[in-house]
C-alpha positions in Angstrom: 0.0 0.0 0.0 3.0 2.1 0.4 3.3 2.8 -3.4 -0.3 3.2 -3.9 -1.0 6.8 -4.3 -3.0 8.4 -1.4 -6.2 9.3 -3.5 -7.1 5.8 -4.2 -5.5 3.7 -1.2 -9.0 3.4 0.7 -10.8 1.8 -3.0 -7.9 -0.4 -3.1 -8.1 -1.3 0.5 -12.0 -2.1 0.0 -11.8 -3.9 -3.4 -9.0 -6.2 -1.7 -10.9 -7.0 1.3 -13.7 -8.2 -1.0 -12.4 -10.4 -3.3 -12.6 -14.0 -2.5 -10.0 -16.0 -0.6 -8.2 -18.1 -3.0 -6.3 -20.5 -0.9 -5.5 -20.4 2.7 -1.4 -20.2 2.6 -1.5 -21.5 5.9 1.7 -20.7 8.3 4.9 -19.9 6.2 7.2 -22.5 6.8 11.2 -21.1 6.6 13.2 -23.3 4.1 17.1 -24.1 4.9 17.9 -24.3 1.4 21.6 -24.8 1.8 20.1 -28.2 3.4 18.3 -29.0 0.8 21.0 -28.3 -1.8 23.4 -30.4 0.3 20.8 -33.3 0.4 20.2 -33.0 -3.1 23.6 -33.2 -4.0 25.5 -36.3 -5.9 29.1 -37.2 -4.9 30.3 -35.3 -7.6 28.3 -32.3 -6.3 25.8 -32.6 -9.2 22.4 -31.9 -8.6 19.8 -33.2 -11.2 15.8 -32.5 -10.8 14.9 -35.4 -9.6 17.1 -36.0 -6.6 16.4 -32.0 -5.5 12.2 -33.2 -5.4 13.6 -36.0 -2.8 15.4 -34.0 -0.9 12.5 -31.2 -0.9 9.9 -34.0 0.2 12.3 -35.9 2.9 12.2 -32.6 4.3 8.6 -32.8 4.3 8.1 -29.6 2.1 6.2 -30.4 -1.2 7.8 -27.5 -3.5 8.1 -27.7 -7.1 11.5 -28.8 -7.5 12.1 -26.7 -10.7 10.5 -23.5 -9.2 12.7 -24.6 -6.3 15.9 -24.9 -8.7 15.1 -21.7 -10.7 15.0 -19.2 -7.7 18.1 -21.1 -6.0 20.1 -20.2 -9.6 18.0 -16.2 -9.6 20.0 -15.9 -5.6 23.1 -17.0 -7.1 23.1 -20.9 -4.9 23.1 -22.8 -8.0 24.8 -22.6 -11.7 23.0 -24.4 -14.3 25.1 -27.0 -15.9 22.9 -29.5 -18.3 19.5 -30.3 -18.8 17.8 -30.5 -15.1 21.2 -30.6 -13.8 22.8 -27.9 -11.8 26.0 -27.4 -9.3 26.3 -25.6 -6.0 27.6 -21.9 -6.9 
């Protein structure tokens, strides 16, 4: 609301608080994505799409693994390397 110019903040506010309720996020859960990266990771320090979606649901977090693997390379964790295949930066 911060950027929302003063003169229309209040019919912002209002038209928000009417529209219908999607989903319920539920509590935000913090993900320790360095642990995840390490789980996911070969002994060669590979990490390939499908042994990232193990790691992300042995942690009990069901996260789309190449959402997951996308961000981790947009903050710099991860360097793509192949098709689905990536390395800790």
């Amino acid at each position: 609301m911060a950027n929302v110019p003063p003169e229309i903040r209040d019919q912002l506010s209002t038209w928000m608080e009417q529209q219908p309720q999607l989903f319920d996020a539920g509590p935000e859960v913090p993900v320790d994505g360095v642990t995840i990266l390490a789980d996911a990771e070969d002994e060669s320090g590979l990490i390939t799409l499908d042994s990232l979606q193990k790691a992300l649901l042995s942690a009990g977090l069901n996260i789309d693994a190449e959402g997951f693997a996308g961000q981790a390379c947009a903050e710099g964790e991860l360097m793509h390397v192949g098709p689905n295949c990536w390395k800790r930066a």
